[in-house]
N, C-alpha and C positions, 0 to 999 in steps of 0.2 A: 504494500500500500504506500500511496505515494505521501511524502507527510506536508503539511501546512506550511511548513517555514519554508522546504524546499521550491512550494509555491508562488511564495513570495517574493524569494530569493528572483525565481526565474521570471514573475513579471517584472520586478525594482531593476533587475539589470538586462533586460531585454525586451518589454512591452513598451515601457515607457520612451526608449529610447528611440525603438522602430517609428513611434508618433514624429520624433522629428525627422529622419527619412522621408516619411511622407509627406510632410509639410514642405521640404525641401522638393520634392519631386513636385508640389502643385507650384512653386514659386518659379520652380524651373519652368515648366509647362506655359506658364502664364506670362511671365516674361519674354519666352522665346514666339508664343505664337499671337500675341499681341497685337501685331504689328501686320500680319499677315492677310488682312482684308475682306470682301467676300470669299468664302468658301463651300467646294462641295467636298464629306468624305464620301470613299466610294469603295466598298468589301468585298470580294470574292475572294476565290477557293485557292489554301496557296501552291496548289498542285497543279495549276495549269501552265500549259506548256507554250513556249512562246510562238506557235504554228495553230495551235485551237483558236479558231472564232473566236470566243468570250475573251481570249487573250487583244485579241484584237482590236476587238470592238471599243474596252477599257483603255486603250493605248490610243484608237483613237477620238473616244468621248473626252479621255483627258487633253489631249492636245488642243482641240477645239474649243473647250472649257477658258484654257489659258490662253489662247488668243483673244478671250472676253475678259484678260484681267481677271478670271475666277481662279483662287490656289485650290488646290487638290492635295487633298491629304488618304494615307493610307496607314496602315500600320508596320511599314516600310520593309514586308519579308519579299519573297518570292512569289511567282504565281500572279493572278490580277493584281495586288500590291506594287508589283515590279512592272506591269504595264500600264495602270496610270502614272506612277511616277513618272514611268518613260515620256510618254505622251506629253505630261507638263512642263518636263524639260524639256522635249522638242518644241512645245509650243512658246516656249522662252516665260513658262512662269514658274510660283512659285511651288515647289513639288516638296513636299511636309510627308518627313515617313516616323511614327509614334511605334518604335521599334520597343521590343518586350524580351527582359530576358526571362531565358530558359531554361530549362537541365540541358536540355538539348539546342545549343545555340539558335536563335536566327539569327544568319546573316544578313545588316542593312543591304539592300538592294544598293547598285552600283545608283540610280537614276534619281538617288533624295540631295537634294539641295539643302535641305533645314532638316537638320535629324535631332532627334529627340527622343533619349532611353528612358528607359521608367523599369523599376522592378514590379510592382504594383499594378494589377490587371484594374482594378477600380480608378486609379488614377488615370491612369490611358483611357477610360473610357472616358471621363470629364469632358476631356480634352478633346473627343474624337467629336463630343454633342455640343461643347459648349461654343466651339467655333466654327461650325458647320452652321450654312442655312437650307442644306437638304442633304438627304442620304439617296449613293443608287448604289441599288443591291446586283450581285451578279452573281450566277450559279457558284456556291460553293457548299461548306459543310458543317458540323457542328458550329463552328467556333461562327462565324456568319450567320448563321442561325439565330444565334444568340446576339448578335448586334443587331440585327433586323428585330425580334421581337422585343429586345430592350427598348428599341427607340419608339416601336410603337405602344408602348407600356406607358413610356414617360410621355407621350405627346394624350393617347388615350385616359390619363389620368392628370394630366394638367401641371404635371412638373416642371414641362418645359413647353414652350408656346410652339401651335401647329408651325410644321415646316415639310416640305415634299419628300414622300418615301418613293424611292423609282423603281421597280423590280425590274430588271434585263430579261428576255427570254422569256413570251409569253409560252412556250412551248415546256422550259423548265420548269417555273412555277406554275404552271396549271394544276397538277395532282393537289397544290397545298393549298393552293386560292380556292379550287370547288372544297375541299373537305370543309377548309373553314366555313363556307357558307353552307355546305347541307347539313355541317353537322354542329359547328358554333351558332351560328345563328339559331338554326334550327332546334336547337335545345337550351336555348336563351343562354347563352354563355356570352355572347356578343352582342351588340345592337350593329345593325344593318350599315349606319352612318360608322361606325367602326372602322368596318372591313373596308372601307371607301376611304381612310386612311391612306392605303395603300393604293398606288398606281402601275401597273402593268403595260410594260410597255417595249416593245422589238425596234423600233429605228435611234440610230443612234442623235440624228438629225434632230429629229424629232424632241427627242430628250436633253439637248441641247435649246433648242426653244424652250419647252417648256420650262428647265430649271432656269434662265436668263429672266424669264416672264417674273419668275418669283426671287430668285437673288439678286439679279440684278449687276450688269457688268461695271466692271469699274472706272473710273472716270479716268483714271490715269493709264488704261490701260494694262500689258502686264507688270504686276508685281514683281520688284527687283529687290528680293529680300534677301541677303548672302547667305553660306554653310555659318552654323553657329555649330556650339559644342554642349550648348545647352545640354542640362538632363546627362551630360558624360563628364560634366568639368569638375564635379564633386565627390569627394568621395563617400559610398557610404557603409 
């Protein structure tokens, strides 16, 4: 049995301390991405390959993005991550990758301009909502998953104020978009204006209008924000 004091011991010398860690990690986050303008983040699966469509399409939703002055932020691994980075930096803006450490490393993508580490999954997400003014989702997996229904959590519950969810590939998410509706809907777990949260949508064109309609391009153009070390310059 484990005793009381050794309790205590281990929160006085290691709970209270990881508090400043994270505080540090939000001061970082907040200072480096400040400055950074309109933005969209954009999630898919970090296993695709740089020849898949989805790879594509994200490389080139991002580059068009940033020719409207919009920064594009990812969580800066491989896979769709590594192809809007791409695209942002070919589009000469600012390309934001909110890299996470691991057991198993991710490598930042060669394609981030503003990189920014975090040990902390909850702080990386702040960061990912609080300076975005929409999210497009594109076929991935658990972890995408999880950013897609977090975001419509916090906007369905009034945490954070509506802003556009874009799903890519109405082909992809079709099997999730009808369950939710025959079967959330249908057994009152959602209201109708809910599921209309979400927008579904295949051209890349297209998605490009419509986030611009709501974010809004920047008056100066693209964002010429340098590499910082932000989020890596501390130790902790």
């Amino acid at each position: 049995m484990v005793s009381s004091r050794y309790l205590i011991d281990d929160f006085t010398h290691q709970d209270t301390w990881r508090l400043f860690r994270i505080l540090s990690e939000f001061v970082d986050g907040f200072e480096a991405m400040s400055q950074v303008g309109p933005a969209v983040t954009i999630f898919g699966s970090a296993r695709t390959r740089p020849r898949n469509r989805h790879y594509l399409a994200a490389r080139t939703l991002a580059r068009k993005l940033a020719h409207h002055g919009v920064t594009v932020i990812t969580g800066g691994g491989p896979g769709i991550m590594e192809a809007a980075n791409r695209g942002a930096s070919e589009g000469g803006g600012v390309s934001v990758g909110l890299n996470i450490e691991l057991p198993e490393e991710q490598e930042l993508n060669r394609y981030v301009n503003l990189p920014i580490a975090f040990r902390y999954f909850f702080v990386r997400k702040v960061m990912f909502v609080k300076y975005a003014q929409a999210f497009v989702i594109l076929p991935g997996g658990f972890g995408t998953l999880d950013e897609l229904f977090e975001a419509v959590t916090l906007v369905q519950t009034k945490r954070i104020k509506p802003f556009p969810i874009v799903l890519y590939d109405r082909a992809y998410w079709a099997g999730l978009v009808d369950w939710m509706r025959e079967r959330l809907i249908q057994d009152g777990m959602v209201r109708p204006r809910e599921l209309s949260l979400l927008r579904v949508m295949d051209d890349v064109d297209d998605i490009v209008r419509f986030l611009l309609a709501h974010v809004g391009p920047s008056q100066a153009g693209p964002s010429q924000v340098g590499p910082t070390k932000a989020g890596g310059g501390r130790e902790r």
